[in-house]
N, C-alpha and C positions, 0 to 999 in steps of 0.2 A: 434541367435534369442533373441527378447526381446518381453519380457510380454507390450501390452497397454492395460490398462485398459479401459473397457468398460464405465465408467462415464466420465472420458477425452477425450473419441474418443465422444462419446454423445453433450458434453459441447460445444464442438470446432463447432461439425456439426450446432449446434443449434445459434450458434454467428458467427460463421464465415462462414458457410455456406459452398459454394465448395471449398474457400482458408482453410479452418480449414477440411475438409476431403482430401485434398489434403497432407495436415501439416502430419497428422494421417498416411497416406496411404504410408509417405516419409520417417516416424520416424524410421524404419528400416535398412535404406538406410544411412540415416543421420548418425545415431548411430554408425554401421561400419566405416563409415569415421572416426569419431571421436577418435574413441578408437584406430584406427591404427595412425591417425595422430599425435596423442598425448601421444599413447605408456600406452595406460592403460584396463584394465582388469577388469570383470564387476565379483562384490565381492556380489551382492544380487542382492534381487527384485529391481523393477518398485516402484518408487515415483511417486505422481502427486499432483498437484494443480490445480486450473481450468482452465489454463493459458500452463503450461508446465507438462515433463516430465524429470523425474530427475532419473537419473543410480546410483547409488553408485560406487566408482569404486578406484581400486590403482593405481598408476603413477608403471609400472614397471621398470624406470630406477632409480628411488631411494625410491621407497617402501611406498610414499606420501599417504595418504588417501585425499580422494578426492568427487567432484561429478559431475559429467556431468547434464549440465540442458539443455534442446532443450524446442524452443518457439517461436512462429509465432514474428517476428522482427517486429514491426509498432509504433505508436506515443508512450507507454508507454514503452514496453520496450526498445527501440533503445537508451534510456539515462541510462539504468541500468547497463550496463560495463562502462558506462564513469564517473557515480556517485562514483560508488566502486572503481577504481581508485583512484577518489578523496578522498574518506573518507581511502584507503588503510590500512584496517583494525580495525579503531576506530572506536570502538562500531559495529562494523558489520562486517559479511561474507567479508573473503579476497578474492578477484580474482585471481584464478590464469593462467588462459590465456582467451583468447575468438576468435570469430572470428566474424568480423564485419558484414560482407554479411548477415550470417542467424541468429544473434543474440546467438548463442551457447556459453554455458559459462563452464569455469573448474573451479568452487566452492572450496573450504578450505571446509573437511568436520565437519558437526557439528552434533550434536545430535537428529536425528528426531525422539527420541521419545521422548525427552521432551519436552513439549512447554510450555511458560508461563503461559498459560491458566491454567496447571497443580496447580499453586502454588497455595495453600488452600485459605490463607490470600489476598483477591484482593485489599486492599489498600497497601499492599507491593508489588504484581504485577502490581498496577499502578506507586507506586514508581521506581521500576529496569523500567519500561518504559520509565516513566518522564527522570532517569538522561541516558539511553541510548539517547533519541529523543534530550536532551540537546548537548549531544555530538556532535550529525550526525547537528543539523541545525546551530553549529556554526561557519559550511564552507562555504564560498559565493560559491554561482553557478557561475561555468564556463558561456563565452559567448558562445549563440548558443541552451544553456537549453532552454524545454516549460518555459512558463513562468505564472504564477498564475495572471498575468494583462489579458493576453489574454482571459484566461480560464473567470476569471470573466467576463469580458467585454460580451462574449459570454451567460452565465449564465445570466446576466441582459438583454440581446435581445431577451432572446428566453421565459422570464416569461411571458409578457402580453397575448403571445397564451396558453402557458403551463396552462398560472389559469381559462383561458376558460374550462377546464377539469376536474378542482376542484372542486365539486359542494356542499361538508360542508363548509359551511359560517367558521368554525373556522381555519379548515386548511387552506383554501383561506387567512384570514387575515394572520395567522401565516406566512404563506410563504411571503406574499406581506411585512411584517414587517422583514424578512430574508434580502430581495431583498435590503429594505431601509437599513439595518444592513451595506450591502456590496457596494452601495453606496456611503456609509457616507469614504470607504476606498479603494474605487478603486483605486483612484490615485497615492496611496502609496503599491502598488504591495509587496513589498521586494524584498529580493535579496539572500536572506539563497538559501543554498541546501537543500531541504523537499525529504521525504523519501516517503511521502502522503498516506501511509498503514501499518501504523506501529501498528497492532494490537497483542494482544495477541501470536494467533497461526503465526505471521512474526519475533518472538524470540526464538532461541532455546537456549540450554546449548549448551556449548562449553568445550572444554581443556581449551587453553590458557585465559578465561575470563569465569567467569559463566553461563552469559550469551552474547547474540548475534545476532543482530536484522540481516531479512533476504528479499530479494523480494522488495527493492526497487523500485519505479514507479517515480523517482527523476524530481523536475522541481524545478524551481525559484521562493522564492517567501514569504510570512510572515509564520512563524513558527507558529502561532495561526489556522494556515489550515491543519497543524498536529494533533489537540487535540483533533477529534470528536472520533477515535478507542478508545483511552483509555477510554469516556466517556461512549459508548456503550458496550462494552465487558460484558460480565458478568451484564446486564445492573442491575441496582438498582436505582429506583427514585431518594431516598435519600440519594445516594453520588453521585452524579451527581454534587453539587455546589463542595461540599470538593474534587473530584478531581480535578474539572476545576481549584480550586483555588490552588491544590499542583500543576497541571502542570504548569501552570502563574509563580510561585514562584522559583520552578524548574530549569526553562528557561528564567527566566527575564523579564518577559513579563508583555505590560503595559496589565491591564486586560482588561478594555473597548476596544481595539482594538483587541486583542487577541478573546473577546468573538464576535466581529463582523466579524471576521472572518471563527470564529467555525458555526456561524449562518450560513456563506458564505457556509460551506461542508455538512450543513442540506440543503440549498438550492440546490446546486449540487445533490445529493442523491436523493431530490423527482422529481427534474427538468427528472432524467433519470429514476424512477416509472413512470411518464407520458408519457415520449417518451414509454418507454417499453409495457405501458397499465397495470403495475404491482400496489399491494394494497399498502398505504406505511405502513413505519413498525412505527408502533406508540412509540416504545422507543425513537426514532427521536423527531419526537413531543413532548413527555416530556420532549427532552433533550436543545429543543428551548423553550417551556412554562417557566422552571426552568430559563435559560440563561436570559430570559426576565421578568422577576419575579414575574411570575404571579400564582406559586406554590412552594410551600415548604418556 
């Protein structure tokens, strides 16, 4: 028997509908598999995110700590075992096996009760971000990754109905100046491997490294499509320039491409407030107003 948690089975029903109560209703099933297939043994509670379900668990042929993660397999995660491969261990959670079919992963355990969120000082927890996200995007994406061309492309067709919906004149402009941001660089895509969620609580402490970013959603694509988590965390007006400008420096990044980029994941973000009928979060907005320098 395994504990699911009431807000995970909730979450799932509510976004995925009958395939995310089917997920929920299978996690039991699945789990068993798992643990015999892979010869491991369940050491605590029930983990979750909103996305999956994570076991803690020992490897009992050689004593490994570990952790099982189960998770509906579709466009986001279907690249997150092929990512962590790639980065095989730098700067992030080691894989240690998986299975293709359902997406099910065997995890390197790390420490889930700390997260970076924890650390007092947020311009040093944007720092250990900055030079982990340095790390992870200075691998090219395999062929076959989503690709950050697509996604924009998609992003720039679906604005002129999306800002029918806008109906503050400032946020209308704001976004319509987003849209021109990403524009100005679609046709230069990239080609880094992005980790595209790399916030705060997606780094925990580790043994072998302090820390260790976690939860991958990996596509193809300019590392400046990374910057908007660390921007918002812990939001603060005014360090919102002073981090943009440590993670640019960080990373190597030219900054006027990098910030029309960032512009590019504030567009993304309110593109999915409208489809959803959701409010947006207005740190967003400060975090485009400042980027276009119309505050601070």
């Amino acid at each position: 028997m395994i504990d699911i948690p009431e807000e995970l089975a909730r979450t799932q029903i509510d976004i995925n509908g009958a395939e995310g109560r089917a997920f929920v209703e299978g996690l039991p099933e699945r789990a068993a598999h798992f643990l015999d297939r892979w010869g491991l043994t369940v050491t605590g509670p029930s983990m979750h995110g909103m996305a999956s379900l994570v076991l803690p668990v020992t490897r009992t042929a050689d004593g490994v700590r570990a952790a099982l993660k189960m998770q509906i397999r579709d466009e986001e995660s279907e690249g997150e075992p092929v990512g962590l491969r790639i980065w095989d261990g730098n700067g992030i959670v080691r894989l240690l096996d998986d299975d293709p079919e359902t997406g099910t992963m065997l995890l390197e355990r790390l420490d889930e009760k700390r997260h970076l969120s924890a650390v007092a000082d947020s311009r040093e927890a944007v720092r250990i971000l900055a030079e982990l996200l340095a790390r992870l995007v200075a691998v090219p994406a395999p062929a076959g990754m989503r690709t950050l061309g697509d996604i924009a492309g998609q992003m720039l067709a679906d604005v002129p109905t999306a800002l029918k919906s806008v109906e503050d004149p400032e946020q209308r402009r704001l976004l319509e100046d987003c849209a021109a941001a990403v524009r100005e660089v679609v046709g230069e895509p990239g080609d880094r491997l992005l980790h595209w969620d790399l916030h705060f609580d997606n780094v925990l402490a580790a043994e072998r490294e302090p820390w260790l970013a976690i939860d991958p959603k990996p596509l193809a694509g300019d590392p400046g499509f990374d910057l908007w988590p660390a921007l918002d965390n812990r939001f603060e007006a005014g360090e919102v320039l002073w981090r943009f400008d440590l993670m640019t420096e960080v990373l190597g990044l030219d900054r006027e491409r990098a910030k029309a980029w960032t512009l590019g994941r504030l567009l993304q973000n309110a593109l999915w407030c409208v489809e959803d009928e959701d409010d947006f979060e207005e740190s967003e907005f400060e975090i485009a107003r400042r980027l276009l320098g119309r505050r601070g």
